[in-house]
C-alpha positions in Angstrom: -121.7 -44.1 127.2 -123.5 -41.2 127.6 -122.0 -37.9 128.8 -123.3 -34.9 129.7 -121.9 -31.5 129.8 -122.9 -28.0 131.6 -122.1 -24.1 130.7 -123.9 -23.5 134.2 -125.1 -20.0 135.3 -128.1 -19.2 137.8 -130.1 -17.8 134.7 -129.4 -19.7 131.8 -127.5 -23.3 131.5 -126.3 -24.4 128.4 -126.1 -28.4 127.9 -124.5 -31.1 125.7 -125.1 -34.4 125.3 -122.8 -37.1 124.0 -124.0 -40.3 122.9 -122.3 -43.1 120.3 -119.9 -41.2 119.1 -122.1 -37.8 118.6 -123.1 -34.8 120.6 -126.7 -35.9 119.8 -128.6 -32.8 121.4 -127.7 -29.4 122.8 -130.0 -26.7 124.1 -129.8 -24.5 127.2 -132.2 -24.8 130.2 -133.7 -21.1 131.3 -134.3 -20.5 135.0 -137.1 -18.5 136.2 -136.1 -15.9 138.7 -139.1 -15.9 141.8 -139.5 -15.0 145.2 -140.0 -11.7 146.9 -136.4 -10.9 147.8 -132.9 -11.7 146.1 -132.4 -14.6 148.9 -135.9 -16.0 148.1 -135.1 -15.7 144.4 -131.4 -17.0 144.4 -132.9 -20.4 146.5 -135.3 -20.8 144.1 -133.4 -20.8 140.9 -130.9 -23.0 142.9 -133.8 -25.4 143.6 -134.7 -25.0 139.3 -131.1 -25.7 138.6 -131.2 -28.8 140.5 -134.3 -30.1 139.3 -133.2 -29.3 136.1 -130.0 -30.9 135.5 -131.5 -34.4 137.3 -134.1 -34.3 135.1 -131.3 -34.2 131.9 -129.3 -36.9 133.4 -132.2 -38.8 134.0 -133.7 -38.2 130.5 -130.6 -39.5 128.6 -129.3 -41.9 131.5 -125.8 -39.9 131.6 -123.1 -41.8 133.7 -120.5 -38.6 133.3 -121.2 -35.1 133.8 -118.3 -32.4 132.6 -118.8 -28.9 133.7 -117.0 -25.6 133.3 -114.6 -24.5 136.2 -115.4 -21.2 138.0 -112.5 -18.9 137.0 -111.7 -16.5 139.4 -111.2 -13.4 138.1 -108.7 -10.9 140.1 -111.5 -7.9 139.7 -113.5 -7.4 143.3 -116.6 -6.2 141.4 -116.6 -9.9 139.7 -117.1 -11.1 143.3 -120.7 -11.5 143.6 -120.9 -13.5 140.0 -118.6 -15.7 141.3 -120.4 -16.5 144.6 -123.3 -17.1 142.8 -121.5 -19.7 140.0 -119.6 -21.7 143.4 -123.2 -22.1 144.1 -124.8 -23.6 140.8 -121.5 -25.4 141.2 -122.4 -27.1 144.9 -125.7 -27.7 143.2 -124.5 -29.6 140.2 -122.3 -31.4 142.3 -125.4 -32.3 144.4 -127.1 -33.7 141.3 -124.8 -35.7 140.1 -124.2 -37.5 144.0 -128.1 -37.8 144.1 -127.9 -39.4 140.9 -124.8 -41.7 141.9 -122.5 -40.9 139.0 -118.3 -40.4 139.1 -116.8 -37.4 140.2 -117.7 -34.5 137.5 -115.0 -34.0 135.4 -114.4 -29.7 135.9 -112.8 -28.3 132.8 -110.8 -24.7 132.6 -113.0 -22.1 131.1 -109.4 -20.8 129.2 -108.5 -24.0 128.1 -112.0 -24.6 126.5 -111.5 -21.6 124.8 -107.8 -22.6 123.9 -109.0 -25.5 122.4 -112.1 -24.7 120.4 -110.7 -21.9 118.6 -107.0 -21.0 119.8 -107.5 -18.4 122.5 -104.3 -17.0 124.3 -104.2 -16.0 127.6 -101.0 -13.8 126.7 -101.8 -10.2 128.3 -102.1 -8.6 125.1 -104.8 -10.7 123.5 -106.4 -11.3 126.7 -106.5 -7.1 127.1 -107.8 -6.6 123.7 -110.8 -9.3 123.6 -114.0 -8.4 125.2 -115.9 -11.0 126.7 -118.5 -9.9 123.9 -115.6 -11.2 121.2 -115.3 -14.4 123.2 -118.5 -15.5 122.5 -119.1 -14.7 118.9 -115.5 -16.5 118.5 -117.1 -19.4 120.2 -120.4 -19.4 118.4 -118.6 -19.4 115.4 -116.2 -21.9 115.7 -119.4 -24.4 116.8 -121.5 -23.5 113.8 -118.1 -24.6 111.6 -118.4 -27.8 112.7 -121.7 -28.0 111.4 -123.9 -27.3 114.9 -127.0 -25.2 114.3 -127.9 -23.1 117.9 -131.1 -21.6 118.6 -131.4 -17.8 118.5 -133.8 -16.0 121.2 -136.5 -13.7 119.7 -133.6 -10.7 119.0 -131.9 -13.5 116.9 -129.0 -13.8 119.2 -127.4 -17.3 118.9 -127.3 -19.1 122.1 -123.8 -19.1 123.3 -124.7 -21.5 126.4 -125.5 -23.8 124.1 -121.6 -23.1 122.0 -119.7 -23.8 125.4 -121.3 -26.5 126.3 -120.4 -27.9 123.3 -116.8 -26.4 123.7 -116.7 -28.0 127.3 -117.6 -31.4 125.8 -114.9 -31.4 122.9 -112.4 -30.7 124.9 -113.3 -33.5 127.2 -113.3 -35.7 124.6 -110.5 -34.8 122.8 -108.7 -35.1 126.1 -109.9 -38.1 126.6 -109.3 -39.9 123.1 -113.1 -40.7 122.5 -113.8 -40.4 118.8 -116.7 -37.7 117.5 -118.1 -37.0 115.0 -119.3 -33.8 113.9 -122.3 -32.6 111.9 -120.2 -30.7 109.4 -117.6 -34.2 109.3 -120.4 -36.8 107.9 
């Protein structure tokens, strides 16, 4: 069984892939913004995404795809950032019909978080975390398990590539399927 899971953005999509009882490879998939104006250039990276995430399920012959959820944030300016992720979601969705595969599994972006290293939604932790915090929790909890992300050229770790790994241990654990990590051998 091999199961493949998404941090999806317009820009940048982290990835997981789970194969006999191991996340065998993780990486992130860029999209190139083109096109003339921000219509042209949010079709095109739509079209990237798509041809993107086949190509991964196709590559490792996935038969499940998990994804994040959107989470809708009660800010107005966060409106336009989630227009844009109910699209890479339609998208995904799209791929994984083309490809003929079950429903995708959508997993809470909080209860990833929750599970991976024991974030609260209580007001006051919630108020006090930046979403810069978030990540480097993330990233770090990852790398304890023995996962090695790629850095960009600033020497950033990839924190696509951390919750897509999130997103898939969580779905695993929540489904009782046994892994083991690179840190556990």
């Amino acid at each position: 069984m091999t199961i493949l899971a998404l941090d999806t953005s317009s820009s940048k999509t982290g990835y997981a892939i789970y194969k006999n009882g191991k996340i065998t490879e993780h990486g992130s998939i860029r999209i190139l913004s083109r096109g003339a104006t921000d219509t042209e250039r949010t079709q095109n990276r739509l079209g990237q995404l798509y041809t993107k995430v086949c190509n991964l399920i196709s590559k490792h012959k996935a038969v499940q795809l998990v994804a994040e959820d959107i989470f809708k944030d009660s800010d107005p300016r966060k409106q336009s950032a989630f227009d844009i992720l109910a699209q890479c979601r339609g998208v995904i969705v799209a791929s994984n019909t083309q490809n003929q595969l079950p429903p995708i599994v959508f997993i809470n972006p909080l209860k990833v978080k929750h599970d991976i290293w024991g974030y609260s939604s209580s007001i006051r932790q919630h108020r006090t975390m930046t979403r810069q915090e978030q990540k480097q929790r993330m990233i770090r909890a990852v790398e304890r398990l023995g996962y090695q992300l790629k850095t960009d050229r600033n020497g950033n770790k990839d924190n696509d590539q951390a919750d897509a790994i999130g997103i898939l241990i969580t779905y695993l654990n929540a489904h009782n399927l046994p892994v083991t990590h690179p840190k556990t051998k």
